[in-house]
C-alpha positions in Angstrom: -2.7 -13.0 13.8 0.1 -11.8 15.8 -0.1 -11.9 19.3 -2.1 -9.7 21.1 0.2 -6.1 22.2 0.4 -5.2 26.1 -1.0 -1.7 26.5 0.8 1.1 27.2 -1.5 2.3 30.4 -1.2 5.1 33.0 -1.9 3.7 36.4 -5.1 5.2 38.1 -3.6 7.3 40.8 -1.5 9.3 38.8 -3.2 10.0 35.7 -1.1 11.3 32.7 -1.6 14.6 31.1 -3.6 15.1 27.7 -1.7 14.0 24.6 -0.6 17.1 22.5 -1.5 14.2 19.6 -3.9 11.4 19.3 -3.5 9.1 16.6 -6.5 6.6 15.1 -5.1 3.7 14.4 -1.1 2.2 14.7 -0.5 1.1 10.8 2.2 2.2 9.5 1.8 5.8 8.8 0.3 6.1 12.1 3.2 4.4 13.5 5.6 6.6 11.3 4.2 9.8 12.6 4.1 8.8 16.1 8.2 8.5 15.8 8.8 11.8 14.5 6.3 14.0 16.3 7.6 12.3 19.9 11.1 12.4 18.5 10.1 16.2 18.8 8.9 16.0 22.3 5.2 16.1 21.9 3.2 13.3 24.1 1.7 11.0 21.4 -1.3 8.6 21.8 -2.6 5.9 19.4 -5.5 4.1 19.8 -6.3 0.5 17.3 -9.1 -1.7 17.8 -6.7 -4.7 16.8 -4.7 -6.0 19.3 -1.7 -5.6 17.0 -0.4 -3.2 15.1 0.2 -3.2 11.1 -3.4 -2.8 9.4 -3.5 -3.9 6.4 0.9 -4.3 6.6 -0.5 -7.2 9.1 0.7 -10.9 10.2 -0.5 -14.3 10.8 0.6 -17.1 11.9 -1.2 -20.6 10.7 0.3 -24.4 11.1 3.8 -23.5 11.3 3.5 -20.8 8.5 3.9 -17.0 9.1 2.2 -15.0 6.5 2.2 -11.6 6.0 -1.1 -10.6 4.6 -0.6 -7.8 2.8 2.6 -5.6 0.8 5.0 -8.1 0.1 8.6 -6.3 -0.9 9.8 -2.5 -0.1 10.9 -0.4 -2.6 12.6 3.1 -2.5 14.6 1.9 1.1 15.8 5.5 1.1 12.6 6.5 2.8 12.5 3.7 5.5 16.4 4.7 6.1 15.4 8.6 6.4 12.8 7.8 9.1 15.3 5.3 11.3 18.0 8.4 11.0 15.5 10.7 11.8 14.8 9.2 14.9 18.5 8.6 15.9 18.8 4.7 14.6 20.6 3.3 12.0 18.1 0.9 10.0 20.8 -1.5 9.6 21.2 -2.7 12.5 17.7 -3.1 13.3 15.8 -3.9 10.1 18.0 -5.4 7.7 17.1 -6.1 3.7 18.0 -8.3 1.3 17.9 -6.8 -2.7 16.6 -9.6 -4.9 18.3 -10.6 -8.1 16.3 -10.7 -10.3 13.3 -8.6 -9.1 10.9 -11.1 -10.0 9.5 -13.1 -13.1 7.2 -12.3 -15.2 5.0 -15.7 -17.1 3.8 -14.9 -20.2 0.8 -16.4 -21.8 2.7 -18.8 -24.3 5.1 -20.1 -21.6 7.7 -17.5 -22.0 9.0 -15.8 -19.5 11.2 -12.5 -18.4 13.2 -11.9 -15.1 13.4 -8.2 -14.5 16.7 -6.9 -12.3 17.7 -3.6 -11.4 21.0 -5.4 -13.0 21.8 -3.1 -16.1 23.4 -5.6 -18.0 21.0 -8.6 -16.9 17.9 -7.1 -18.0 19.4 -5.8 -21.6 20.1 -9.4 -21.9 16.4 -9.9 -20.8 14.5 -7.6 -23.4 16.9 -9.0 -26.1 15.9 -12.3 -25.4 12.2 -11.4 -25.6 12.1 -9.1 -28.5 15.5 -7.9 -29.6 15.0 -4.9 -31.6 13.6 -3.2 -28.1 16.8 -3.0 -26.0 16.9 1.2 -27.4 13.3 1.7 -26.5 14.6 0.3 -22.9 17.2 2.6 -22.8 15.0 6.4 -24.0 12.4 4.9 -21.0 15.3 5.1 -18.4 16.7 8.2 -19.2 12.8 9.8 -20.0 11.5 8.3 -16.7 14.7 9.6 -14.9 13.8 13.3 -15.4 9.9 12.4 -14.7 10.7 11.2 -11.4 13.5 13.9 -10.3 10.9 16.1 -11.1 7.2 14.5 -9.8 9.7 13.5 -7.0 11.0 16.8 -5.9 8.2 18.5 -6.4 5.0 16.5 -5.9 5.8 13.9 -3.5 8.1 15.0 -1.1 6.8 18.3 -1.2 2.5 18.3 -1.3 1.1 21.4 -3.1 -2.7 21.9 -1.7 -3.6 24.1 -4.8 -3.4 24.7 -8.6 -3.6 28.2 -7.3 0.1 26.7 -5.1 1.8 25.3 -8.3 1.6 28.3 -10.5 2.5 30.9 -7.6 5.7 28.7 -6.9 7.0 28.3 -10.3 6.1 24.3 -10.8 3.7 24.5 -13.3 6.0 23.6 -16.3 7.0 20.6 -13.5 3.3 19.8 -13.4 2.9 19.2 -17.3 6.1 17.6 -17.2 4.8 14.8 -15.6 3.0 13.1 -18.0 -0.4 13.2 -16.5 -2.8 13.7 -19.8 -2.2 10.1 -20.7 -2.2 6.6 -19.5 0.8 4.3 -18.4 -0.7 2.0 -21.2 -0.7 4.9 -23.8 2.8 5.8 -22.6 4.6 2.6 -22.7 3.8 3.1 -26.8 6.5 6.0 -27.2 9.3 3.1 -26.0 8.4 -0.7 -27.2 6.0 -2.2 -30.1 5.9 -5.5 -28.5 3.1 -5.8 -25.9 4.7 -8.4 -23.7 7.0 -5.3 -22.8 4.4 -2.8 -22.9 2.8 -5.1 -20.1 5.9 -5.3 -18.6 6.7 -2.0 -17.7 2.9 -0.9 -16.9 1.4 -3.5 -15.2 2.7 -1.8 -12.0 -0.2 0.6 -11.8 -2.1 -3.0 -10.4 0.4 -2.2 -7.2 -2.0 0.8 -6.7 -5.2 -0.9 -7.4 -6.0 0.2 -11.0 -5.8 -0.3 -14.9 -2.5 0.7 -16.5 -5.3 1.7 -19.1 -6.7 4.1 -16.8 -3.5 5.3 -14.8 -1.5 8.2 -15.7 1.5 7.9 -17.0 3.4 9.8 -14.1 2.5 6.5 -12.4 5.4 5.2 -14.7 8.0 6.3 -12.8 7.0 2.9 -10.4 8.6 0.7 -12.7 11.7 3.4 -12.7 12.1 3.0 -9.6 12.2 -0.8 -9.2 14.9 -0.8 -12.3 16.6 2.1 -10.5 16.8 1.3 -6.7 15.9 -2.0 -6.7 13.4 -4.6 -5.1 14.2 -5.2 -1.3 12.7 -7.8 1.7 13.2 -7.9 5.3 15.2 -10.6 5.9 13.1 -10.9 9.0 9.8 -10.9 6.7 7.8 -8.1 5.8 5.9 -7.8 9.2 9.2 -6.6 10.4 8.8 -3.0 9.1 5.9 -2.6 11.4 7.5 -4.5 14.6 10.5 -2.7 14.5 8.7 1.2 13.6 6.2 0.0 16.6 9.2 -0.4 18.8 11.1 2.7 17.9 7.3 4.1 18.4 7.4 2.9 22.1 11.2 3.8 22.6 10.6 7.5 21.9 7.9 7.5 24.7 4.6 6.8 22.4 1.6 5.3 24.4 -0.4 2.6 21.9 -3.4 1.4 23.3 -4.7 -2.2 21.4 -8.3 -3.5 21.7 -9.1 -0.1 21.9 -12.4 1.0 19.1 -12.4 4.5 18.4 -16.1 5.0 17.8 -16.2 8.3 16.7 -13.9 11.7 16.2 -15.3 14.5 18.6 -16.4 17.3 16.0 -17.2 20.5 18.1 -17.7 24.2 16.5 -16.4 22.7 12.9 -12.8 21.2 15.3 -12.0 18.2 16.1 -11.7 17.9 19.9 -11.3 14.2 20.9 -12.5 11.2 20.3 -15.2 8.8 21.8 -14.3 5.2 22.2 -17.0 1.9 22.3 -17.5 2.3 25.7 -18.5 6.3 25.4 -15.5 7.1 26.8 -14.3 10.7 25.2 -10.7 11.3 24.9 -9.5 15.0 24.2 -6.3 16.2 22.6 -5.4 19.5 20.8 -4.7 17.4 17.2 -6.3 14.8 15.9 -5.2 12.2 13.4 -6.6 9.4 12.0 -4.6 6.6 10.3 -7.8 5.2 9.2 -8.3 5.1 5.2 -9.4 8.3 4.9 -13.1 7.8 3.2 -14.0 5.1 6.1 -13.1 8.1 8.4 -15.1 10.4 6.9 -17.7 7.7 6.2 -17.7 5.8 9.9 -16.0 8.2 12.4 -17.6 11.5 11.6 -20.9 12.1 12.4 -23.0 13.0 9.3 -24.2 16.6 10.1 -21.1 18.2 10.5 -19.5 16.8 7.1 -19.8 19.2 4.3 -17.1 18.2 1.4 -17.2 15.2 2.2 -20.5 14.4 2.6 -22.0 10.8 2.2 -22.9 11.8 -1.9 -19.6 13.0 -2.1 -17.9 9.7 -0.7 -20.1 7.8 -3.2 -18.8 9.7 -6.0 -14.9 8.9 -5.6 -13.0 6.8 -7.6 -11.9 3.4 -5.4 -9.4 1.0 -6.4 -10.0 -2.8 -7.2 -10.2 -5.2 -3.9 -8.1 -8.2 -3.2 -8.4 -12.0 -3.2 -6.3 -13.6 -1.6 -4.8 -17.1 -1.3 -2.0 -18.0 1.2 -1.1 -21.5 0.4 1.2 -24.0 2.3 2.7 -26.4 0.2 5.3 -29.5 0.5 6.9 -29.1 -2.4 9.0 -26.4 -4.5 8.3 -25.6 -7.8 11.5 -24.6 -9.8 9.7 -22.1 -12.4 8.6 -19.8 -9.1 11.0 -17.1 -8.0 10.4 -15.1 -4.8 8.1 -12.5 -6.9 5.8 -13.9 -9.8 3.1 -12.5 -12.1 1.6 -15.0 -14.7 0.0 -12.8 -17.1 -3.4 -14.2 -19.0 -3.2 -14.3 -22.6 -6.5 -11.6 -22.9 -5.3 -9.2 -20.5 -6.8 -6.1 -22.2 -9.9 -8.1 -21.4 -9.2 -9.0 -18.3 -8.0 -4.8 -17.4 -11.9 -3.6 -19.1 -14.0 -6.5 -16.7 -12.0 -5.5 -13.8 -12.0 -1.4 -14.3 -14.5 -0.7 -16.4 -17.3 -3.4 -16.2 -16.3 -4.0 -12.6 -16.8 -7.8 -12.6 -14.8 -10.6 -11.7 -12.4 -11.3 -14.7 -13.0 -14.4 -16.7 -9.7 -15.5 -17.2 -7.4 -13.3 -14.4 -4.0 -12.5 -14.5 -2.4 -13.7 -10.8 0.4 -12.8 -8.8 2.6 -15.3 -6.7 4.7 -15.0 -4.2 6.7 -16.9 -2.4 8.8 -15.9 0.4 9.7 -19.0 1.8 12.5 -19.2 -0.8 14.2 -16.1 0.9 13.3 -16.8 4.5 12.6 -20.5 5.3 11.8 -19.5 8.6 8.6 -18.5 7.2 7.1 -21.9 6.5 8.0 -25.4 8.2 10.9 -27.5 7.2 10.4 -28.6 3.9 7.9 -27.0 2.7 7.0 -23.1 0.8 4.2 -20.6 1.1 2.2 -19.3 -1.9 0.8 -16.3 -1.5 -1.8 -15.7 -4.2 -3.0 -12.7 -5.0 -6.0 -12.3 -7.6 -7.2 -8.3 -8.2 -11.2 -8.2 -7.6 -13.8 -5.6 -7.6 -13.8 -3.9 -4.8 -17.5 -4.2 -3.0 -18.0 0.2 -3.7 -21.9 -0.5 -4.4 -21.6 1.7 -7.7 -20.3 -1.7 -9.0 -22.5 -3.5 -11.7 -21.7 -6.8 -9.8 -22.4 -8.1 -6.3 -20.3 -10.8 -5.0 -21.3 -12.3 -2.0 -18.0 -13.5 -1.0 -19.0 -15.8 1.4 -21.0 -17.7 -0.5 -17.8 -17.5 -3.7 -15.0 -17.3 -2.3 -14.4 -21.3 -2.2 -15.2 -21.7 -5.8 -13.0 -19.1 -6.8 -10.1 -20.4 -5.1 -10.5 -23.3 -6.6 -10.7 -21.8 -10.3 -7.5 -19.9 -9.3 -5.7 -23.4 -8.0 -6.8 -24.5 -11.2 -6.0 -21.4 -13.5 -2.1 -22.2 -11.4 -2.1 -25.7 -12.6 -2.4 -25.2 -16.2 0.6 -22.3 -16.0 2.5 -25.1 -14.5 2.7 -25.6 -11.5 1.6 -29.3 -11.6 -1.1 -31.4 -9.0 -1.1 -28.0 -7.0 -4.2 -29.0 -5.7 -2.5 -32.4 -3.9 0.3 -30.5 -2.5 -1.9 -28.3 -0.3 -1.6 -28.6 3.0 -2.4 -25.4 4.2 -4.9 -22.9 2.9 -6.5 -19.8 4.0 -8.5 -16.9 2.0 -9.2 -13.3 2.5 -11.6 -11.7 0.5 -12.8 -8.1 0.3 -14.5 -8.6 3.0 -12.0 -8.9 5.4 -9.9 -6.2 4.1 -12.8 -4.0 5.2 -13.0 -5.3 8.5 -8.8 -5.7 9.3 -8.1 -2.5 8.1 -10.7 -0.1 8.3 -10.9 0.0 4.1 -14.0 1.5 2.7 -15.9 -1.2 0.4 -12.5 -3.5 1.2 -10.9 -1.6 -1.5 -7.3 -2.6 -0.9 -5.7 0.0 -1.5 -7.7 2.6 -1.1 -8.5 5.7 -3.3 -8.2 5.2 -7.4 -4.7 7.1 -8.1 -6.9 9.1 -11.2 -5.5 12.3 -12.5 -8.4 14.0 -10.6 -7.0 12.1 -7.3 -3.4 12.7 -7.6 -1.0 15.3 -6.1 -2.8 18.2 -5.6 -6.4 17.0 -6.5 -5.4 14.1 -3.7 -7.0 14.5 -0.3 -4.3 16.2 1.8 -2.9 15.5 5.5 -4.6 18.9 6.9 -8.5 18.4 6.5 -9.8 21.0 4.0 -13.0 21.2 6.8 -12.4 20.4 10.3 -10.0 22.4 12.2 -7.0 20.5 14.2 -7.6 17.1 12.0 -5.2 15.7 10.1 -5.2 12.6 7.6 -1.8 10.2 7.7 -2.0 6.9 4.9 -2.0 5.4 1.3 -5.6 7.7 0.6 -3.7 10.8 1.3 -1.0 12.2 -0.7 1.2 11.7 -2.2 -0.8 7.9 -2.4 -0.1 4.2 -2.1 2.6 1.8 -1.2 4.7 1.8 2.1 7.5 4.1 0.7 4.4 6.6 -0.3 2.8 6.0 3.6 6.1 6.9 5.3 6.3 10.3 3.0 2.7 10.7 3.9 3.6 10.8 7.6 6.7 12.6 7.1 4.9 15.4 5.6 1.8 15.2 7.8 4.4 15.3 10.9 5.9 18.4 9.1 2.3 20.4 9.0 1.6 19.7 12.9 5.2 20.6 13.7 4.8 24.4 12.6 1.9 24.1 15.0 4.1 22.9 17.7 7.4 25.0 17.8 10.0 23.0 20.2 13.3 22.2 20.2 13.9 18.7 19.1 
């Protein structure tokens, strides 16, 4: 892991006053909000029990190889640039990114293969190659998907409606059925190719958000839109850089972050929250509270049971959670040609494998994998000579509504090695004997590094019934003064999503807190 932050601390004798804001936890939409609500002069707090920042964004460091654990490339760096200017910084000079060309590659089950670029030209060469009556159907799903996402954008995701009731009184509601909800991405991709190599390839991105392209509505299809349209990006200083350099424009505009630090507990007091209570019983108040904490494990673990209503412990159980994550981080002496930076190798039964993992909720027979390898951008990331894999295989998540248990301590050595295997037979030959390197993270961990209920990766299932304005909002619909910043929120996952989550949850407790900035 990253080493271990200095506190921000008050000495003794002269004791600082009350934060106007205390913030649970310092990922990155805690982090976010902390910049713009002390770029507005209000005294801002954050308390994480790591001793680094990032949650689930985090780093770690093993033999010579620096691994970032969890999102992998940025997309949309319009938001990331907003936030920088918002707070008086250029993000150029502090947090520069590299657009990859091609995105990434896709491995098909009979060896074939597709790069996908935000290169016009490139990626009509692309679909030709690969089924070459489809370069039209390309060409309606860019101009359809632009319209979706002017629309869903404008009005749904930079903007969060709390209501139906909202929608109709401010004339979106044609907006609203404009965005392609009733069906799935799956469904969708039908109106635009007949081959389902490209189907596949412009829907498997609901997996980014933990679910079946099956089950995810189509508005979700305005993901792949945007990686055609804007572009996939990386730090050239590695993904962990987003978080460093956010922390540090954090600690610039006066924020106090205190690591180490378990918040046990948020203070619940005449239906407000009023503080909270750390592990050593210590109560800290504030007048706002908000908790960067996935926001079912808050409700679940921080709030005391007999004051939660809407949420209570029934309710939680009867939300839709994403898949889980295992994950592989492999250090390797040599370089395998057919790898780019970004790589999905698609298994030949992936209808199959999409019903075991969403709808049986079992670990897939025969899994489709994603590899990554960042060392080819960055060789800073990996010693001289030598790459990092980072595996990642989509699990059950370990919500106990699941048919299947999986005691992950007991699997999780067994399944890597069907995964290292499952990678050997796509090609990429005596993996096994190039190892030299090799740590796991299951479900398990993702529940204890980043507070995620049942390890579910990335959080809550983006189903119609949980998006835009059926999505938990910042402002809690039950305590007074407590606020919700993260991927669970609206407008959902994926960094760009966080940083709009903060930007409007910042916007919310501003009207609270009229100053001049």
């Amino acid at each position: 892991m990253p080493r271990p932050r200095k506190n921000d601390t008050t000495s003794s004798a002269k004791k600082s006053p009350s934060p106007d804001i205390l913030i649970v936890g310092a990922g990155l939409g805690g982090l976010s909000l902390a910049c713009r609500l002390a770029k507005n002069g209000l005294r801002v707090e954050i308390y994480e029990k790591n001793p680094f920042p990032g949650g689930r964004a985090a780093q770690k460091k093993v033999k010579g190889y620096t691994i970032d654990l969890g999102p992998t490339f940025l997309l949309m760096p319009g938001e990331f640039e907003e936030l920088f200017a918002y707070c008086g910084k250029k993000m150029s000079d502090v947090l520069p990114i590299d657009l990859l060309l091609p995105s990434y590659r896709l491995h098909y089950w009979d060896a074939q293969h597709m790069d996908v670029s935000s290169n016009l030209p490139h990626m009509l060469a692309e679909i030709a190659r690969v089924s070459p009556r489809e370069t039209s159907g390309f060409l309606r799903y860019l101009e359809h998907e632009y319209h979706v996402y002017e629309t869903v954008y404008q009005n749904f995701i930079a903007h969060s409606p709390t209501s139906l009731i909202d929608i109709l009184l401010s004339g979106k509601a044609f907006s609203f059925l404009h965005a392609d909800g009733f069906h799935s991405m799956w469904d969708h991709m039908e109106n635009f190719f007949t081959n389902p190599k490209l189907k596949l390839a412009f829907s498997f991105q609901s997996m980014y958000l933990g679910q079946s392209p099956l089950l995810t509505p189509a508005t979700y299809s305005i993901v792949p839109y945007v990686e055609l349209a804007q572009g996939v990006w990386y730090p050239r200083k590695g993904i962990y850089s987003i978080v460093t350099e956010i922390e540090k424009l954090a600690r610039e505009l006066g924020v106090i972050i205190h690591y180490g630090k378990k918040v046990r507990e948020i203070v619940i007091e005449n239906n407000a929250a009023v503080g909270i209570r750390l592990e050593n019983d210590e109560i800290i108040r504030s007048a706002t509270i908000v908790s960067d904490v996935d926001l079912p494990a808050t409700y679940a673990k921080l709030i005391n049971a007999q004051h939660r209503k809407k949420y209570s412990d029934a309710k939680l159980m009867k939300l839709e959670y994403t898949c889980s994550a295992f994950m592989l981080y492999l250090g390797v002496d040599q370089k395998y040609e057919q790898l780019l930076h970004h790589n999905v190798f698609f298994c030949e039964n992936y209808l199959q494998n999409f019903h075991e993992l969403f709808e049986q909720k079992v670990l897939p027979t025969n899994p489709s994998i994603y590899v990554n390898v960042p060392s080819l951008t960055n060789p800073k990331l990996a010693p001289k000579g030598k790459h990092l894999l980072y595996v990642l295989v989509p699990v059950p998540s370990n919500d106990p509504k699941n048919a299947q248990h999986i005691d992950w301590d007991a699997e999780k050595n067994a399944f890597a090695d069907k995964i290292i295997e499952q990678l050997e037979k796509n090609g990429l030959t005596d993996l096994k004997k190039h190892i030299c390197m090799k740590e796991i993270l299951t479900p398990n961990e993702w529940e204890a590094l980043g507070g995620l209920h049942h390890g579910a990766t990335f959080g809550l299932s983006p189903t119609f019934f949980q998006s835009s304005v059926f999505r938990p909002q910042q402002k809690s619909e039950e305590f007074k003064n407590l606020y919700f910043v993260g991927s669970s929120t609206h407008p959902g996952g994926g960094m760009p999503m966080v940083l709009i989550s903060a930007r409007t949850c910042a916007e919310k407790i501003l009207s609270l807190f009229p100053r001049e900035k």
